[in-house]
C-alpha positions, 0 to 999 in steps of 0.5 A: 984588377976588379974586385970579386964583388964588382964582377959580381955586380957586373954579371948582376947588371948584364942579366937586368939588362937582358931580362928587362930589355924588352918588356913588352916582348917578355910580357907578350910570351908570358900572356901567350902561355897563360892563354894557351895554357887556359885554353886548354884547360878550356878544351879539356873541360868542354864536350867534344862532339863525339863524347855528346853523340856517346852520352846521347846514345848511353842514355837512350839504351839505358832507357830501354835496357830498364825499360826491358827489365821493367825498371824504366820507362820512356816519359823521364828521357822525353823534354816538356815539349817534346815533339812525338811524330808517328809516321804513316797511316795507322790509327796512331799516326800523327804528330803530338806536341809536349808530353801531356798530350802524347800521354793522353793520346797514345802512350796512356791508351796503348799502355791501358791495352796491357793493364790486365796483363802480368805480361806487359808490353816492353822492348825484348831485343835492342837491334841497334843503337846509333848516332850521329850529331844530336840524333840518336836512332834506336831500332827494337822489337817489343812484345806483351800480352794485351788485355784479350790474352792475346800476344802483341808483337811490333818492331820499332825504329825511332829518330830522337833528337836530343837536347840537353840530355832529352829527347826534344824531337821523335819520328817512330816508325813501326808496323801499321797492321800490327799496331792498329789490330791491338787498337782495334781488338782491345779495348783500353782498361784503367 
């Protein structure tokens, strides 16, 4: 008869034998889990494409709700080297490259259009935003009193490629007419 400490010491010795018999398998299970478990955490951490469209379109409505409410403005939202492209023929059509000269060639002037005025140009309804990858497009109708008393109204489509929370990349669609009646009939004023 074996005594209470030997089968004891038995059952001691199937379990070593057991947990320790295949080493590598064991380790492998283990590491497995730990990778998984890390990536996880990985994913959970990282921006899925969905959640970087949502954040994109969130600061662009933003940036035009403050604008509207004449606590904002667009220069903030727009990277050093933005690329600002106005389509068509209208007198303010083109591309400009980098902030310095899209302020120096359009928004200075169309904002020095509306310098006399208590009631300066902004967005007054935001039809839509909407995105998709790294593109936001924002469609809004402005509205201002320019510096001759005379109202100035436009619609505006805007393609914005973002990067890094930033505009990076723009092509502004608008009504030619309407735009270059004020580029012509108001003179800009500092």
């Amino acid at each position: 008869m074996k005594s209470k400490g030997s089968a004891h010491l038995h059952q001691e010795d199937k379990f070593m034998k057991r947990s320790y018999l295949k080493p590598i398998e064991t380790f492998s299970v283990a590491a497995g889990l730990a990778l998984l478990f890390m990536g996880t955490i990985g994913i959970a951490k990282a921006q899925s494409p969905q959640e970087g469209v949502t954040s994109n379109k969130k600061q662009v409505e933003a940036m035009l709700i403050a604008w509207k409410n004449g606590t904002g403005e667009l220069l903030p939202l727009l990277d050093d080297n933005v690329r600002w492209t106005i389509t068509g023929n209208s007198l303010g059509a083109g591309t400009t490259v980098g902030k310095p000269e899209l302020v120096e060639k359009i928004l200075n002037p169309f904002g020095a259009r509306f310098a006399s005025s208590a009631n300066k140009f902004k967005p007054t309804t935001i039809r839509g935003i909407y995105g998709d990858g790294d593109t936001v497009i924002a469609n809004f109708d402005g509205y201002g009193i320019s510096n001759d008393g005379k109202p100035y109204s436009n619609s505006y489509v805007w393609i914005l490629r973002m990067h890094g929370g930033k505009v990076v990349e723009a092509t502004a669609f608008f009504d030619a007419v309407a735009f270059d009646d004020l580029w012509t009939r108001v003179k800009p004023q500092p």
